[in-house]
C-alpha positions in Angstrom: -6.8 -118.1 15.7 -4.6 -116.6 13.3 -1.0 -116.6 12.2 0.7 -113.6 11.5 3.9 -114.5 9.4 7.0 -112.5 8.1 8.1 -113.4 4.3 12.5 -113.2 5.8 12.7 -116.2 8.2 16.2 -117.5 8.6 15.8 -120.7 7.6 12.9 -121.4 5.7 10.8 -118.2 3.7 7.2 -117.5 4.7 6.2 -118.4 1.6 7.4 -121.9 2.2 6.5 -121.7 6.1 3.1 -120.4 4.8 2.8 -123.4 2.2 3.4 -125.9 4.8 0.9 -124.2 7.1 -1.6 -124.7 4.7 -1.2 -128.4 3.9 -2.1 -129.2 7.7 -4.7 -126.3 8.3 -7.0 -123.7 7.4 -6.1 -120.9 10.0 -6.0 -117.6 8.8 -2.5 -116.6 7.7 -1.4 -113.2 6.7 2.0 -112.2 5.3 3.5 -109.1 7.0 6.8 -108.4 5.8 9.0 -105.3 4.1 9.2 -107.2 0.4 6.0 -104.8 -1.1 6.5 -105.5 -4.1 3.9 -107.0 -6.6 6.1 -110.1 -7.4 6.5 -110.9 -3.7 2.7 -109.9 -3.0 1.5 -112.6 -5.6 4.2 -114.9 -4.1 2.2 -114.6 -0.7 -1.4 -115.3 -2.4 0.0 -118.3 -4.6 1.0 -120.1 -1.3 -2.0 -119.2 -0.1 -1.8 -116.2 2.1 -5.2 -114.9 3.1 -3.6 -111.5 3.2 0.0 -109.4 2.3 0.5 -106.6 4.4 3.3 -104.4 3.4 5.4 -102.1 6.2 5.3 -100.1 6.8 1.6 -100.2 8.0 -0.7 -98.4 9.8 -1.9 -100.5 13.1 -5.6 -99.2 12.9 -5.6 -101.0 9.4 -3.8 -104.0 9.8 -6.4 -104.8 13.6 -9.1 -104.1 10.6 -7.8 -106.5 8.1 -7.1 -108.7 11.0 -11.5 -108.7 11.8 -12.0 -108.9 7.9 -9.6 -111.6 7.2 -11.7 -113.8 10.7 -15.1 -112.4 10.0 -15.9 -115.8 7.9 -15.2 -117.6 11.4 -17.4 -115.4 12.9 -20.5 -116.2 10.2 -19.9 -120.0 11.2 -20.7 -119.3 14.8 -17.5 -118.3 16.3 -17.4 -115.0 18.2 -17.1 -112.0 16.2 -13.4 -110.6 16.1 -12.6 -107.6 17.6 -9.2 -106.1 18.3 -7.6 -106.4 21.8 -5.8 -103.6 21.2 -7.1 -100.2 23.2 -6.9 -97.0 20.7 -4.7 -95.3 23.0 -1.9 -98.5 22.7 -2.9 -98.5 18.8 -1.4 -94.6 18.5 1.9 -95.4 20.7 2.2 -98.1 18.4 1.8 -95.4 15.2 4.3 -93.5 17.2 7.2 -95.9 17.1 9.9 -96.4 14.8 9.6 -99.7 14.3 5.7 -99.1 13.5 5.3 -102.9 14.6 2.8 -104.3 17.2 4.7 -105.5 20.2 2.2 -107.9 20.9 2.7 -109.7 17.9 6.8 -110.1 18.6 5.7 -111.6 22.0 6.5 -115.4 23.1 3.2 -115.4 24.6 0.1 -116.0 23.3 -1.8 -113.4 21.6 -4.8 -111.9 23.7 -8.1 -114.0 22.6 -10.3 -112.0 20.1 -7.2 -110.5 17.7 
């Protein structure tokens, strides 16, 4: 498992989403948001982000920070991460203007191993 949260929610910030996250569990969380700036960045590790990922972003980086950021659940005997994201879905997504992955935006749940 792993959350993927925005910093500009419209009623509570991710930082305070992310704060309350972190009282109740230890599930990865990363910060992906537009605020790239290092007084935002340090906002997202103080309230305990695992990881701040700027946009815009390249998706081949952000499925490999994704496997960094679960590899410790891995060494503890979970399955090893690996993207579910096929390269050729990875480069439409680098192709886009919104450069975001449409799987994250989804209702659904995410596909089990990203």
């Amino acid at each position: 498992d792993l959350v993927l949260l925005d910093v500009m929610l419209p009623k509570l910030d991710g930082f305070a989403v992310c704060k309350i996250l972190r009282q109740e569990s230890r599930t990865p969380i990363l910060m992906l948001t537009a605020l790239d700036d290092d007084d935002n960045q340090l906002k997202g590790f103080d309230a305990l982000a695992d990881d701040y990922i700027a946009k815009p972003f390249s998706m081949p980086v952000v499925l490999k920070r994704i496997e960094a950021v679960l590899r410790p659940q891995a060494r503890l005997g979970a399955q090893p991460p690996k993207a579910a994201l096929s390269a050729e879905r990875i480069a439409a997504v680098g192709r886009s203007k919104k450069r975001a992955c449409r799987c994250c935006a989804r209702r659904e749940p995410v596909p089990a191993g990203l």
